[in-house]
C-alpha positions as CSV (number, residue, x, y, z in Angstrom):
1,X,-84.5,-27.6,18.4
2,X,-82.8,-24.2,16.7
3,X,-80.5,-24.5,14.3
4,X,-78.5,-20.8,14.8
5,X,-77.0,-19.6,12.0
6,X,-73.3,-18.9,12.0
7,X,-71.5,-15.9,12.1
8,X,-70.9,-15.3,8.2
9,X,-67.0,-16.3,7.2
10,X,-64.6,-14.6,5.6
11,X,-65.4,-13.5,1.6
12,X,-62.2,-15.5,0.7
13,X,-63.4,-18.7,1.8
14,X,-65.5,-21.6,1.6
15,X,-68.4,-22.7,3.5
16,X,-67.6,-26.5,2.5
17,X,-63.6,-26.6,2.4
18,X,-61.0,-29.5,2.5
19,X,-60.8,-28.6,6.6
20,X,-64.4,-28.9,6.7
21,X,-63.9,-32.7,5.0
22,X,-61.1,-33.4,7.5
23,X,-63.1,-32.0,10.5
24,X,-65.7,-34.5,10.1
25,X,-63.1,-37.3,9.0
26,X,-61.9,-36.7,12.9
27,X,-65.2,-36.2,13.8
28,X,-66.0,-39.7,13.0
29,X,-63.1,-41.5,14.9
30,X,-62.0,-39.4,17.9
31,X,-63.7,-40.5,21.1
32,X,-62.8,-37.4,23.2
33,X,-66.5,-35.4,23.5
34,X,-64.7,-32.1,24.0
35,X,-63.2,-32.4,20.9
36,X,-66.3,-33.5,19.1
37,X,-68.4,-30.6,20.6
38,X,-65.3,-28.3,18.8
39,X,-65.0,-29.8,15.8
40,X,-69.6,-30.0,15.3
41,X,-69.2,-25.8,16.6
42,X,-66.9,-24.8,14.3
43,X,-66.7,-26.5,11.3
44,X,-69.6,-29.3,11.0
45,X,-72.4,-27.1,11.9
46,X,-71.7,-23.9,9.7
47,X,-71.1,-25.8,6.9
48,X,-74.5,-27.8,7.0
49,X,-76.4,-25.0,7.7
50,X,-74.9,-23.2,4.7
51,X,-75.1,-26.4,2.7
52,X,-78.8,-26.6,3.3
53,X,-79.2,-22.7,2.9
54,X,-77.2,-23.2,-0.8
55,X,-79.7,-26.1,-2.2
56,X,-83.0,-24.4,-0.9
57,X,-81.9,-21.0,-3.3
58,X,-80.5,-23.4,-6.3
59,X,-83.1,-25.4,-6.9
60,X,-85.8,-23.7,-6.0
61,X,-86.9,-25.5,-2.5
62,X,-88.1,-22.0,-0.8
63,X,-91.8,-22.4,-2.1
64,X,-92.2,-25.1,0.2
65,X,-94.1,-25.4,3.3
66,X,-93.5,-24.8,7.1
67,X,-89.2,-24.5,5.1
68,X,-87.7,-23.5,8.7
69,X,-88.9,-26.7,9.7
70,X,-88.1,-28.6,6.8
71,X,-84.4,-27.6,7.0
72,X,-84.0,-28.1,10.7
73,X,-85.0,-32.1,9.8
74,X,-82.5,-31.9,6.9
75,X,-80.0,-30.7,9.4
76,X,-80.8,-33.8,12.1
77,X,-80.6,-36.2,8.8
78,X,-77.5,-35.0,8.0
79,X,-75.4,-35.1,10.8
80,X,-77.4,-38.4,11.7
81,X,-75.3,-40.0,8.9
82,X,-72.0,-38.6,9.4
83,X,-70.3,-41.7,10.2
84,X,-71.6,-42.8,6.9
85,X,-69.2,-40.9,4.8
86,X,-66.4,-43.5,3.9
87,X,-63.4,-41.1,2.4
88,X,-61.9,-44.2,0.5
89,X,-64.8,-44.8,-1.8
90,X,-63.2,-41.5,-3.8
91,X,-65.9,-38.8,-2.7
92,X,-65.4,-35.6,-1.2
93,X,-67.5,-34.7,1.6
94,X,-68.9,-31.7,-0.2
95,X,-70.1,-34.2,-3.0
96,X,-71.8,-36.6,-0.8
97,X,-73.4,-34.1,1.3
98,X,-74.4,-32.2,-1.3
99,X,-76.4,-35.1,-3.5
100,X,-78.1,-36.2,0.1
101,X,-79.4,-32.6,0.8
102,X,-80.7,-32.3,-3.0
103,X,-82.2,-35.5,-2.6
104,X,-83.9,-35.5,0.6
105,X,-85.4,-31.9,-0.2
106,X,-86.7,-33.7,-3.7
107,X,-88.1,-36.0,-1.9
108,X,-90.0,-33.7,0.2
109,X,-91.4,-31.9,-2.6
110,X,-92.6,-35.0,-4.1
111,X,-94.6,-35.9,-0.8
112,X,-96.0,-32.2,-0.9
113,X,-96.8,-32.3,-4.7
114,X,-98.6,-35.4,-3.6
115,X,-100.5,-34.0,-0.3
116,X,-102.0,-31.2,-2.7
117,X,-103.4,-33.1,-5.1
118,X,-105.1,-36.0,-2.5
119,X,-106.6,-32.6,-0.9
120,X,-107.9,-31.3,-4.1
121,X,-109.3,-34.7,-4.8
122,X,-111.4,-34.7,-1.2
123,X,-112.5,-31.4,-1.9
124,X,-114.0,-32.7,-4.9
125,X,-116.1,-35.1,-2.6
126,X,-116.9,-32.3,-0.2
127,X,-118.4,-30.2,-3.7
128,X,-120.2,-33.4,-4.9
129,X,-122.4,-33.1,-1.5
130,X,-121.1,-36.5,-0.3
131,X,-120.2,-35.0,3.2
132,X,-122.7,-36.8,5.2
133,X,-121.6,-40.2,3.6
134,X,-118.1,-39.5,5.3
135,X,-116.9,-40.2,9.0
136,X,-115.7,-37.2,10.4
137,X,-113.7,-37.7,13.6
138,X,-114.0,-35.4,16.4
139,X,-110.5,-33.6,16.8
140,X,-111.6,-33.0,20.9
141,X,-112.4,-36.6,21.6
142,X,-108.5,-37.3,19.8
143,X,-106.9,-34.9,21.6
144,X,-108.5,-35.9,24.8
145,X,-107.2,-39.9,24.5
146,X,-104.2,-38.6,23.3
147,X,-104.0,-36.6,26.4
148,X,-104.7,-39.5,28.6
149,X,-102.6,-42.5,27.1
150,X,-99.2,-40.0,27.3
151,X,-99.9,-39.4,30.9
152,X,-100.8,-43.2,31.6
153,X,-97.4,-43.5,29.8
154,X,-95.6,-41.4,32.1
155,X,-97.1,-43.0,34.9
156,X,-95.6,-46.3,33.9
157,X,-92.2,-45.2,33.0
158,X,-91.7,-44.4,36.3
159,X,-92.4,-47.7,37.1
160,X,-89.9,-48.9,34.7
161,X,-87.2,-46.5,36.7
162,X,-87.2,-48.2,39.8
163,X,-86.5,-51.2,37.7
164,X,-83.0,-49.7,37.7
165,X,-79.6,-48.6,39.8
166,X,-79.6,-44.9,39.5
167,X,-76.2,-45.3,38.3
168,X,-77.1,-47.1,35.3
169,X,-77.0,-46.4,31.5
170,X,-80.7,-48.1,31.5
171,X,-81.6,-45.2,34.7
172,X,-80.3,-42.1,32.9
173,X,-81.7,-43.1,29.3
174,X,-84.9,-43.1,31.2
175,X,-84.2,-39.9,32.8
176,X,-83.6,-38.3,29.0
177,X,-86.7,-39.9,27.9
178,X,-88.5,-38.1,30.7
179,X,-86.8,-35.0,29.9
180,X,-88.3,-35.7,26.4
181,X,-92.1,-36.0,27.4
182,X,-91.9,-33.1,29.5
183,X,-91.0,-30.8,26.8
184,X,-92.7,-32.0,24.1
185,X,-94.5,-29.7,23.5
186,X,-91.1,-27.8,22.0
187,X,-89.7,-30.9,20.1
188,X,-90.7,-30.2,16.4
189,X,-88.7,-33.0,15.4
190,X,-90.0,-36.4,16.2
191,X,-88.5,-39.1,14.2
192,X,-86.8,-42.2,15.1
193,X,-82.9,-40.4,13.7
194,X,-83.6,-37.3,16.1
195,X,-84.5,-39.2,19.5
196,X,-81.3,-40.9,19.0
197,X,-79.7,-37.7,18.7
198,X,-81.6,-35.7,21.7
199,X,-80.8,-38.7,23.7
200,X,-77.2,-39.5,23.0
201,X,-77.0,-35.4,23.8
202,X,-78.7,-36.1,27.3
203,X,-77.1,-38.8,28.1
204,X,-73.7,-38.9,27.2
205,X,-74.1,-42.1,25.6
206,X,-73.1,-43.3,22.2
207,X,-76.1,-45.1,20.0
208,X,-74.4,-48.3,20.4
209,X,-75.1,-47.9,24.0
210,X,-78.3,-46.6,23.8
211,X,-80.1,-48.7,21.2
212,X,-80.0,-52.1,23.0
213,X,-81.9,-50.2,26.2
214,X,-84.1,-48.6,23.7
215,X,-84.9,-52.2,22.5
216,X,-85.8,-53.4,26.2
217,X,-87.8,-50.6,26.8
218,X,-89.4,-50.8,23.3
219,X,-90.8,-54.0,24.4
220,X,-92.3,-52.3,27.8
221,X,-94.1,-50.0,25.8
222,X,-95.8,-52.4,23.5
223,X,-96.7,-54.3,26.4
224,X,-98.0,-51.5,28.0
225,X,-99.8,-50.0,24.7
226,X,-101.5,-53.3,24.7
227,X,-102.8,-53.3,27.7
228,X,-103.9,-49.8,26.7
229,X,-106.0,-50.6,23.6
230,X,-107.7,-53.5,25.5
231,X,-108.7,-51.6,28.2
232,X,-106.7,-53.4,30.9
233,X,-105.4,-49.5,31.4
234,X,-107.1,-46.8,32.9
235,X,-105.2,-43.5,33.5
């Protein structure tokens, strides 16, 4: 997913305004999609994108690594809690958004402050000579299962569609799914928040729709995996 940056708005104004907060206050309770897709285009999306763009500079963010990336999963977090900002507890949308995005980028650095020092600490054990007492695993041999369990996967979800009326909600969430696996290898983003997000964009569906099929076809995977890992699976 791309995040494309906005046309830059007038000097006069704000990227996070009161009609910013009120576009995702309707965001939140209209039901008509058209609407939505208007009110995400023009207000919702710019003002994120700058919102992520503003923290990054002010505190300093930009020496972290693969940023482009970082921001885009910001950008998914963010408007994967919209619903969550309750106008009647007193804050502005500006405020809320703003502490999440410092937060979550805080927390980020923390994780990558932590990465660093666990690699200086194994290159310590590689400088001790203690290599040979370590089990190296061979990256071919991973990618190659890897390989093979997706495309046992695949095989089996299209098992599970005939399972289903091709006018179902159950049918075309597996339909997004498949969409999914066969461009994966363009999906930087894969977390639970933005598979709910690529699929409800798919679909058409709302997550309230979507997460009790997810839950019935969660348990089809297991079973499957299972199978998998005890060899009852070939591909």
């Amino acid at each position: 997913m791309t995040i494309t940056k906005p046309s830059k708005q007038k000097k006069d104004s704000q990227y996070f305004s009161s009609e910013t907060q009120l576009a995702i206050m309707r965001y939140n309770i209209i039901e008509d999609r058209e609407d939505k897709s208007r009110l995400y285009v023009e207000h919702i999306q710019p003002a994120f994108v700058e919102l992520i763009d503003k923290i990054v500079y002010t505190y300093k963010f930009h020496q972290l690594n693969n940023l482009p990336s970082l921001k885009e999963d910001c950008f998914i977090y963010l408007i994967s809690i919209l619903s969550k900002f309750d106008p009647s507890k007193g804050s502005k949308a500006f405020s809320y958004f703003t502490v999440i995005t410092k937060n979550w980028f805080t927390y980020k650095a923390k994780l990558e402050t932590k990465r660093k020092m666990e690699e200086v600490e194994i290159s310590q054990v590689y400088e001790k000579d203690h290599i040979h007492n370590i089990m190296v695993d061979n990256p071919y041999e991973q990618d190659l299962e890897k390989e093979q369990f997706v495309t046992a996967l695949i095989k089996i979800i299209n098992e599970w569609e005939k399972e289903f009326s091709p006018d179902s909600e159950s049918y075309n969430i597996i339909q997004a799914i498949k969409i999914l696996f066969s461009n994966i290898e363009d999906i930087d983003i894969f977390n639970r928040k933005a598979i709910y997000i690529y699929l409800r964009e798919i679909t058409g569906l709302d997550t309230k729709q979507i997460s009790p099929i997810l839950k019935s076809l969660r348990k089809k995977y297991f079973d499957f995996k299972n199978k998998w890992d005890s060899g009852k699976i070939n591909e």
